[in-house]
N, C-alpha and C positions, 0 to 999 in steps of 0.2 A: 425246492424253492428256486426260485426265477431270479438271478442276480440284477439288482435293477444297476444301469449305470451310477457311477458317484460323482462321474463330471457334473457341476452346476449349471444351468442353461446360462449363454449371456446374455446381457440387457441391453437391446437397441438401444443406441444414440439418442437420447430426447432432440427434437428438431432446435435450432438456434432461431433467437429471434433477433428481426437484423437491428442492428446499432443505429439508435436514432441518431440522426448530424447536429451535430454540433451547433449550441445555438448559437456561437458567437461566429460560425461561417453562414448561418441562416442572413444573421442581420449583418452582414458584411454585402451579402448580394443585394440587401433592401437597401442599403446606403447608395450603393452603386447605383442604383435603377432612381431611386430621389434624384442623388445630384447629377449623375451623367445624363441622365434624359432631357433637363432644365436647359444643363450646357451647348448638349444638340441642339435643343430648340434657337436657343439665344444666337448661336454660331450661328445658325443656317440666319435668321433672324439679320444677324450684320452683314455677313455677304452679300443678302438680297439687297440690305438696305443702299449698302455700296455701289450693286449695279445698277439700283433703280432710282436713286436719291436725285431728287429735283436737283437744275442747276444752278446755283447761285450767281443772275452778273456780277456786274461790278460798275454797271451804270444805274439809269432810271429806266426800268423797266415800262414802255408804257402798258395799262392794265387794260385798255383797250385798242390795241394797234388799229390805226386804218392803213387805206393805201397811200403810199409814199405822192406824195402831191405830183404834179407833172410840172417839167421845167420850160413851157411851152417858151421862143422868144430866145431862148439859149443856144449856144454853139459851142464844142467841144473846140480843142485847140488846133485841129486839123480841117475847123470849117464846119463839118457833119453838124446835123442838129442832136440834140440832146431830147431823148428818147429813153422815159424810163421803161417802157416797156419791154427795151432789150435787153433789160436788165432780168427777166425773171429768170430764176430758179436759181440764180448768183444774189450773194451778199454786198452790199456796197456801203461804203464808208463815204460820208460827203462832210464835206467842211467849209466855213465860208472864211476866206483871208484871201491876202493880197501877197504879193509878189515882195514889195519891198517892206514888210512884218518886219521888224527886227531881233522879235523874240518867239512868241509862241506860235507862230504859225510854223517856221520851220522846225522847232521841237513838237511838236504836237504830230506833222508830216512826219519826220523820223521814227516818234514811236509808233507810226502805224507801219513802218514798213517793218522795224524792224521785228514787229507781230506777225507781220506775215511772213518772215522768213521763218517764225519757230513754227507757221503751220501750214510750210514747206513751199511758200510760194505757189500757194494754188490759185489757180486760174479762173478760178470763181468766184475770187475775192477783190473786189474793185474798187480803188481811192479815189474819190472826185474834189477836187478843189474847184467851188464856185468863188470867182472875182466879185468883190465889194468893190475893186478901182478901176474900173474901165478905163479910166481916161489917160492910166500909166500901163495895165497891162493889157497888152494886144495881144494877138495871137501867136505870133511868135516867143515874144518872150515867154510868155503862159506856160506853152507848153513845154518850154526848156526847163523853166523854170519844176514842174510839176516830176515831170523826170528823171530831176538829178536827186529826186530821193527812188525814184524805184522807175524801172522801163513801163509797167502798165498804168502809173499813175495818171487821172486825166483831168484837165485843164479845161473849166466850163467860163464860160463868161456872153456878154450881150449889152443890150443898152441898158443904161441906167435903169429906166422905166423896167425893164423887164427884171432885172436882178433884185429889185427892191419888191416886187408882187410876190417875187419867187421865196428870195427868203422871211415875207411876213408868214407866207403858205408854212414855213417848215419853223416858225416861229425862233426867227433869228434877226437880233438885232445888230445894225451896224448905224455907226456915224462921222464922216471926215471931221479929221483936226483940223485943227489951226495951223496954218501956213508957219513955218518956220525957214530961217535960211536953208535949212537942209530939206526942205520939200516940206512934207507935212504925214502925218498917221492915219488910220483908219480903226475908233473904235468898233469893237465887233465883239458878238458872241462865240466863244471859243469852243464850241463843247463839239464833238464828232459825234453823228447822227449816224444808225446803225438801220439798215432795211435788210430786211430777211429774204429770205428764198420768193416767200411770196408774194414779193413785191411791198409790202409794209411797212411803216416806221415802226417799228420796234425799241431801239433802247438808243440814248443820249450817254454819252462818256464824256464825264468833266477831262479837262485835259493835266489834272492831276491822275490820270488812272496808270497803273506801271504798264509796262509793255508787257508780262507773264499774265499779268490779267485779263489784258485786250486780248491776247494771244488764246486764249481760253475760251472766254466769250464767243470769240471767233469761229474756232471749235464745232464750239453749243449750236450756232446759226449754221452753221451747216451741214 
């Protein structure tokens, strides 16, 4: 007889089957993917809105700007005529007082220089004070006067007749007081007139506006 072996054969390894994951890391990346993605959205969402977010002035916006009227009749305090047109592609600030104001013309002058110092004294940014009083500011004092709030500030004036067509054009009121021993006032509209690059009226600032505001606005025009 034929001794057969008595070792037992051994039995392959049944194959493993793989370990389904876990459902609470399933729904841990489904949380993830809801809320994180939103959040992307919304972030990207704010930044944009931030770089692109209209300006807010801080005056009266006009909704249909035209062109800054022409100051024909007028003369700068150095004589030159007054020419808005050299004024394109610069910003200008115009204002209508007088030399001897007592109160808001020189505060109103002020905070506009001091606007243009926080946006750096640029040279594109131009203050014009038109004369309501002819008959006390001449051209010297004008222009003294205009410059001891800032060196480019500029000093417009002319005859009567001409300063009154001028500022109906830019819809500004003025009216002499009443003689008093101390001379006399001139009522007037105080609001500072804003023309843009392109030559346009653009935006009216009550002369309540703060200087960080004007300074902003400022900014925006150009």
């Amino acid at each position: 007889m034929t001794q057969t072996d008595a070792t037992p054969h051994s039995v392959p390894d049944a194959p493993r089957r793989p370990t389904p994951a876990a459902p609470r890391r399933r729904w841990g990346r489904i949380v993830v993917m809801v809320i994180g993605i939103p959040l992307l959205v919304l972030g990207a969402g704010y930044v944009a809105y931030q770089v692109f977010k209209p300006h807010i002035y801080h005056g009266t916006v006009m909704q249909a700007p035209t062109r800054a009227p022409d100051m024909e009749g007028l003369v700068f305090a150095d004589g030159t005529a007054v020419d808005m047109g050299d004024f394109r592609g610069d910003v200008v600030l115009i204002y209508f007082g007088y030399t001897h104001c007592p109160d808001v013309c020189p505060t109103t002058l002020n905070k506009a220089a001091r606007a243009l110092e926080q946006v750096g004294d640029d040279d594109r940014v131009h203050v014009m004070m038109v004369s309501v009083d002819p008959a006390r500011d001449d051209l010297e004092s004008l222009g003294q006067y205009v410059t001891s709030f800032g060196e480019g500030f500029l000093g417009a004036t002319g005859q009567m007749s001409d300063i009154e067509r001028v500022a109906t054009e830019y819809g500004v009121f003025f009216a002499r007081g009443d003689d008093t021993d101390g001379g006399y006032d001139v009522d007037h509209t105080a609001s500072l007139l804003g023309i843009d690059t392109d030559g346009r009226l653009r935006i009216v600032w009550p002369t309540t506006v703060e200087v960080d505001d004007l300074a902003a606005d400022l900014d925006e025009l150009l």
